[in-house]
C-alpha positions in Angstrom: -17.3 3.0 -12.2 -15.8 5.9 -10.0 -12.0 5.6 -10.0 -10.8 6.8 -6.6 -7.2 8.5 -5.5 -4.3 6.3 -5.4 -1.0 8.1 -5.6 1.7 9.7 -8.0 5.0 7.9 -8.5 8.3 9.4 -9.0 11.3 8.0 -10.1 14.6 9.2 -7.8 18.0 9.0 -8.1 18.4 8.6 -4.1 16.3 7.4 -2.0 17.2 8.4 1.3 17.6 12.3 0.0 14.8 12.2 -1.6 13.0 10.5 1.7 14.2 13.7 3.7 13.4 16.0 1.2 9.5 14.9 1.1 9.0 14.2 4.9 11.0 17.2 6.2 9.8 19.9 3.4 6.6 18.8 3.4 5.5 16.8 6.4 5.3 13.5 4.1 5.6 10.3 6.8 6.8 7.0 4.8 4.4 4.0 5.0 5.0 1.0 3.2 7.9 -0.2 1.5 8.6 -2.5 -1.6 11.1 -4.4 -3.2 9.6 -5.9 -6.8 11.4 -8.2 -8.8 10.9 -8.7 -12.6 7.5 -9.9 -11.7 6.4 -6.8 -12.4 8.7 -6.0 -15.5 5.9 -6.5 -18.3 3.7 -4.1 -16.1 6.8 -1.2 -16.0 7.6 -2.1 -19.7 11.1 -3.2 -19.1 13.2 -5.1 -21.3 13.3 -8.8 -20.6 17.0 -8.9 -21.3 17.6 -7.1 -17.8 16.5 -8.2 -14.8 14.5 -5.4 -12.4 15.5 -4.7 -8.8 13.2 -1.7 -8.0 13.0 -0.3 -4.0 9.5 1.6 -3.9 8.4 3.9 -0.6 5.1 5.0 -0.2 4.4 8.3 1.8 1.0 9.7 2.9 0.1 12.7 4.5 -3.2 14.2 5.3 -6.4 12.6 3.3 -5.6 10.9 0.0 -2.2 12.5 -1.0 0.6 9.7 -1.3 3.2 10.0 -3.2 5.3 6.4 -4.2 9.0 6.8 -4.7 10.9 4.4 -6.8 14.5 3.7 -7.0 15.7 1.4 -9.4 19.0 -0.7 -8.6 18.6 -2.7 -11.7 18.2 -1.4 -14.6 19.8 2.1 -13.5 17.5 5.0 -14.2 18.1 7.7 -16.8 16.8 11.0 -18.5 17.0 14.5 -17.4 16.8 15.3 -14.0 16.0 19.5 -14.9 12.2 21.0 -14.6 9.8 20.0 -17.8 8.7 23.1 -19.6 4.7 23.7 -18.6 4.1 23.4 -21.9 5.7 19.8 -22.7 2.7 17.2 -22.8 2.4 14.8 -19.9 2.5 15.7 -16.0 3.6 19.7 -15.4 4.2 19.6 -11.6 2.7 18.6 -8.4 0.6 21.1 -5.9 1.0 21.6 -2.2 -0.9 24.1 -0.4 0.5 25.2 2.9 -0.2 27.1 6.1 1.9 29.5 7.6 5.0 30.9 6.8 6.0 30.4 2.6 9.3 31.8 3.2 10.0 28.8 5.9 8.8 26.2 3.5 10.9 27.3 1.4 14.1 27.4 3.4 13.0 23.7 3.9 13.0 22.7 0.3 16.1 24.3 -0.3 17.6 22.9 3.1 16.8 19.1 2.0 18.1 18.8 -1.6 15.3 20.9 -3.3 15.6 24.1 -5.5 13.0 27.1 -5.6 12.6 29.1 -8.9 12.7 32.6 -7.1 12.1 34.5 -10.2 8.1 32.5 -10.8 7.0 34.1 -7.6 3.8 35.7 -7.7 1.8 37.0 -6.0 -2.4 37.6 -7.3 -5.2 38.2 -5.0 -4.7 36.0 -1.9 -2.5 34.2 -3.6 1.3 33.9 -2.9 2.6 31.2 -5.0 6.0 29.3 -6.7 7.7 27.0 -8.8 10.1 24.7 -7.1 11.9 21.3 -7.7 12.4 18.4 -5.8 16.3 16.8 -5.7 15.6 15.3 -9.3 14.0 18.1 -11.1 10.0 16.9 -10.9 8.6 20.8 -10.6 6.2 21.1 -7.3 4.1 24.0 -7.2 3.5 25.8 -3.6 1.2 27.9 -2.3 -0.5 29.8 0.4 -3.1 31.5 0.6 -3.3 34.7 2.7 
């Protein structure tokens, strides 16, 4: 068995914010789009007390990489929306190489909802690289290489 590349999920407290934030930041273009019922609530764990109303957007961009964001009407989402420490278990952050100018990828993030951890910044080798967030706290990493 070789498992192939699907996509990452990420739960979002808006959808159309966080729509802008991934196509205009990062060149994401939306795809296909889902509304799943509690057919699917034993699969997502949910309680069977509550019915599930979830609205899910897949994105794609170059190659594999798609991310699918979820917005659930019913039940309402919770937890914290601030940046895991690296050092919590589970998923740390997401990875997006780009070309060109950092500084204006940046700008974009910031523009559309995002925030960017000025003070991670580093810079090693070729390297030029940062911590930044997406409009509910999931931590992306960026990068270019020079």
């Amino acid at each position: 068995m070789k498992p192939l590349w699907s996509h990452i999920g990420i739960c979002v407290s808006d959808m159309e914010r966080s729509l802008r934030f991934y196509c205009e930041a990062f060149g994401f273009v939306p795809t296909e789009s889902y509304v799943v019922g509690n057919e699917y609530r034993g699969l997502m764990e949910m309680s069977p007390d509550k019915d599930v109303k979830l609205h899910s957007r897949f994105l794609q961009h170059d190659g594999p990489t798609r991310i699918e964001l979820l917005y659930f009407e019913s039940p309402t989402s919770d937890g914290s929306r601030t940046r895991r420490r690296m050092n919590q278990y589970g998923l740390t952050h997401i990875n997006f190489r780009v070309t060109g100018d950092l500084d204006a990828v940046l700008d974009r993030i910031r523009a559309f909802g995002g925030e960017v951890a000025d003070h991670t910044r580093t810079r090693v080798g070729n390297f030029d690289v940062v911590y930044c967030s997406d409009p509910d706290g999931v931590r992306i990493e960026v990068y270019t290489e020079k």
